[in-house]
C-alpha positions as CSV (number, residue, x, y, z in Angstrom):
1,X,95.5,113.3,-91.5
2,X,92.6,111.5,-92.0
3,X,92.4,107.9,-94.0
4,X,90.1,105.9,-96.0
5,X,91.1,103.2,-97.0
6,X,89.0,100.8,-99.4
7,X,88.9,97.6,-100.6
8,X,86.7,94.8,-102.4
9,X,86.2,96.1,-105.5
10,X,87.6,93.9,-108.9
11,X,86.0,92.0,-111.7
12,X,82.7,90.0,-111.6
13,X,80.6,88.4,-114.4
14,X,77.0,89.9,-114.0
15,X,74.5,88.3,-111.6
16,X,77.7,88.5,-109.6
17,X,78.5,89.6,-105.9
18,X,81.2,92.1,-104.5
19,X,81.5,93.5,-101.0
20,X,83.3,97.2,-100.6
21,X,84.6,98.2,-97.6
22,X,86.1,101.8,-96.3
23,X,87.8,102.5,-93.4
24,X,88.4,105.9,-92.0
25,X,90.9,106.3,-89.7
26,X,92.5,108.9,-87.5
27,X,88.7,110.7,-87.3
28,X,88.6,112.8,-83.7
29,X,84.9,112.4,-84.3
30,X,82.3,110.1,-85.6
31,X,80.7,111.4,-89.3
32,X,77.4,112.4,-89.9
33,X,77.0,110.1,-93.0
34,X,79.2,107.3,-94.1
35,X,78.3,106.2,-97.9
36,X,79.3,105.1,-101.4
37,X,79.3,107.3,-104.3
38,X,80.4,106.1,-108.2
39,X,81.7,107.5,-111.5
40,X,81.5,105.6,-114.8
41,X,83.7,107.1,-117.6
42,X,82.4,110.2,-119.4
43,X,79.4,110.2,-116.1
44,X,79.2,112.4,-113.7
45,X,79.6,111.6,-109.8
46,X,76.8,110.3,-108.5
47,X,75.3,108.7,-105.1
48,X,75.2,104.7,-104.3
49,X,74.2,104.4,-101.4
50,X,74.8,106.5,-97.9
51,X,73.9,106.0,-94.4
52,X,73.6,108.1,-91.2
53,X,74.6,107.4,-87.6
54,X,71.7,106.6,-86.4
55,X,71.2,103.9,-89.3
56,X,69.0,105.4,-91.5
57,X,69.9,104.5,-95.5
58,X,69.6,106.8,-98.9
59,X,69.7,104.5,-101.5
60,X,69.5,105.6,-105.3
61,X,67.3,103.6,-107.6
62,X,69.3,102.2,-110.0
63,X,70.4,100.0,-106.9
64,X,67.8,99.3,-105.0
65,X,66.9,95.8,-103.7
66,X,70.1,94.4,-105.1
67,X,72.6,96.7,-102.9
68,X,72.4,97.4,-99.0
69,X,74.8,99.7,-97.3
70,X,75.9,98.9,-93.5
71,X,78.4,100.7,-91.2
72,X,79.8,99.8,-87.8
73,X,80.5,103.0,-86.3
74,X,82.6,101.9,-83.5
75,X,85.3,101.0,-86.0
76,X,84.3,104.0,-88.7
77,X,83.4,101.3,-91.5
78,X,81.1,101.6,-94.6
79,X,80.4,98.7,-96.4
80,X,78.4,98.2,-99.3
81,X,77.0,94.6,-100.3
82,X,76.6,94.6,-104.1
83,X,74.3,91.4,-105.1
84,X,72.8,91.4,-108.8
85,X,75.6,93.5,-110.5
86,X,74.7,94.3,-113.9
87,X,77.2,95.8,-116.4
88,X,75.6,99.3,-116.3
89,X,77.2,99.1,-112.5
90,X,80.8,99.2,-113.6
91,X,82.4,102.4,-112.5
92,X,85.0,103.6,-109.9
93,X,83.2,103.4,-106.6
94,X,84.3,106.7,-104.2
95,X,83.6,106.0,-100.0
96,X,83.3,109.7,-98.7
97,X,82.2,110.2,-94.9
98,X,81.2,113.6,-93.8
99,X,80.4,115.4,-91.2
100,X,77.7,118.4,-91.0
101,X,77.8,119.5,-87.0
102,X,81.2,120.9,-86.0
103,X,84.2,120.5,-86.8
104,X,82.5,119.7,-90.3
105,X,84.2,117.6,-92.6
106,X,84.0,115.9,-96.2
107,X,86.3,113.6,-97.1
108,X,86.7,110.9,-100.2
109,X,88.6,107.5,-100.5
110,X,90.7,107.3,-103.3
111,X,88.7,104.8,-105.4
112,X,87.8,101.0,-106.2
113,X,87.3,99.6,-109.6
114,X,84.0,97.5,-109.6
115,X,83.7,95.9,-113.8
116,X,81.4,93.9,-114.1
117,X,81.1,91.7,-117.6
118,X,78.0,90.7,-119.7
């Protein structure tokens, strides 16, 4: 069964930094697209940051400049490097990795607090 398991996430005042990481582990084969997805309460899902295996990034704009997402796919990491956090970034931050050619997968970490405090 596959794992991810993530960690970094807690409480920082804004102008703050925090570094998330996800590990997936017990994957046959490498994902597609490694990335960072958030929920703040009563908002939907939505993206972070992803990236593929090749290295190419999809950042959303609410982030941009002050978040860069990395992965080292030999050890099936995603990490996200969170620099300028603002309150409006406090949610529950979800790693998924997924992967579009066969056997296709989509799975999602169970979750990291990130509050950050005016």
């Amino acid at each position: 069964q596959v794992q991810l398991v993530e960690s970094g996430g807690g409480l920082v005042q804004a102008g703050g930094s925090l570094r998330l990481s996800c590990e997936a582990s017990r994957i046959m084969l490498s994902p597609s697209t490694m990335g960072w997805y958030r929920q703040a309460p009563g908002k939907q899902r939505e993206l972070v940051a992803d990236i593929t295996r090749d290295g190419r990034t999809n950042i959303a704009d609410s982030v941009k400049g002050r978040f860069t997402v990395s992965r080292d796919t030999a050890k099936n990491t995603v990490y996200l490097q969170m620099n300028s956090l603002k309150p409006e970034d406090t949610a529950v931050y979800y790693c998924n990795v997924k992967r579009l050619g066969l056997p296709i997968y989509d799975y999602w970490g169970q979750g990291t607090q990130v509050t950050v405090s005016s």
